[in-house]
C-alpha positions in Angstrom: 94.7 83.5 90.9 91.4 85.2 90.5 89.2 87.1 93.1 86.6 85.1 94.9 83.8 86.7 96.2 81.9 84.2 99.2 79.1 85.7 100.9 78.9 83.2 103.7 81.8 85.0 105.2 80.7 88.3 104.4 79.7 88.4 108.1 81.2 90.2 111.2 84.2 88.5 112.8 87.3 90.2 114.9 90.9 91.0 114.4 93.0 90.4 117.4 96.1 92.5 117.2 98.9 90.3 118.6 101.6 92.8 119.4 99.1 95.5 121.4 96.2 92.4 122.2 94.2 95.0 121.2 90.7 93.4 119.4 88.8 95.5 116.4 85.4 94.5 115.2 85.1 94.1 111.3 81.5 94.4 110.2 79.8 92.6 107.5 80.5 94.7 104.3 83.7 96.2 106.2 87.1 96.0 105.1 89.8 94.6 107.2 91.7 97.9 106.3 88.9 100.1 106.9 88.1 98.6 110.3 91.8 99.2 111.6 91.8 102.6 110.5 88.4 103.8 112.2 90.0 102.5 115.1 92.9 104.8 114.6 95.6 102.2 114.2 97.6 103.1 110.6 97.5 100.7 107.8 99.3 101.1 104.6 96.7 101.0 101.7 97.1 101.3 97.8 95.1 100.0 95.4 92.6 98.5 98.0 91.7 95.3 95.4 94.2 93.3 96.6 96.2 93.5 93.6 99.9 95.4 95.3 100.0 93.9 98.2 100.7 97.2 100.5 98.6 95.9 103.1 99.9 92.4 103.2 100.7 91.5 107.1 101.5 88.4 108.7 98.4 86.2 109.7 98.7 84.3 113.4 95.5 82.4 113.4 92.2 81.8 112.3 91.1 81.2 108.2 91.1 83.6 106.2 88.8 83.8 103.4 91.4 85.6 100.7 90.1 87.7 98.5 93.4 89.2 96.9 95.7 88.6 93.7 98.8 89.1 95.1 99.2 86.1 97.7 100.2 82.0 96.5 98.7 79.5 97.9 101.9 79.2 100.1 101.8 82.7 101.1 98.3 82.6 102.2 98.9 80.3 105.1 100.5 83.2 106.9 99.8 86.9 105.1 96.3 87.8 104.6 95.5 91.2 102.7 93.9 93.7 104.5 92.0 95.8 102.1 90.1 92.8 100.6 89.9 89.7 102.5 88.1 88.6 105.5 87.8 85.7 107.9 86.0 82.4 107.5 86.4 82.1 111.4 84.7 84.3 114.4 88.6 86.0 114.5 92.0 86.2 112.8 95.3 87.4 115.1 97.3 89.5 112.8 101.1 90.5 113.8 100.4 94.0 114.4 
């Protein structure tokens, strides 16, 4: 599966982390990843292209707009990878 790049969902949108409730804003051009750890919550990160899948978590809600190489179509119904891919809705709940 190759990378897609969209810019219609290049925008800002939030991640509402489930476990805490706790709610981080992603700006347009921002990372997922990068978001979480300005915010001082730890994410593991590797190759941040989305091809290891280090920062692969469980996705709760919302459409993701996936970005990665590591995820099947399958997978991508409940991971999303955090280094690369964003959200094609105003949030995503992640199980963190």
């Amino acid at each position: 599966m190759a990378r897609v790049e969209n810019t219609m969902s290049d925008q800002a949108f939030d991640v509402v982390l489930a476990r805490s409730g706790r709610t981080v804003h992603v700006s347009a051009g921002q990372s997922i990843a990068n978001a979480l750890l300005d915010a001082g919550i730890d994410v593991a990160v590797a190759c941040e292209e989305g091809m290891c899948g280090a920062c692969v978590v469980p996705l709760l809600a919302g459409e993701a707009d996936h970005r990665d190489t590591v995820l099947g179509d399958d997978e991508q119904q409940r991971a999303i990878a955090l280094c690369c891919s964003r959200a094609r809705t105003p949030s995503l709940t992640l199980d963190m």
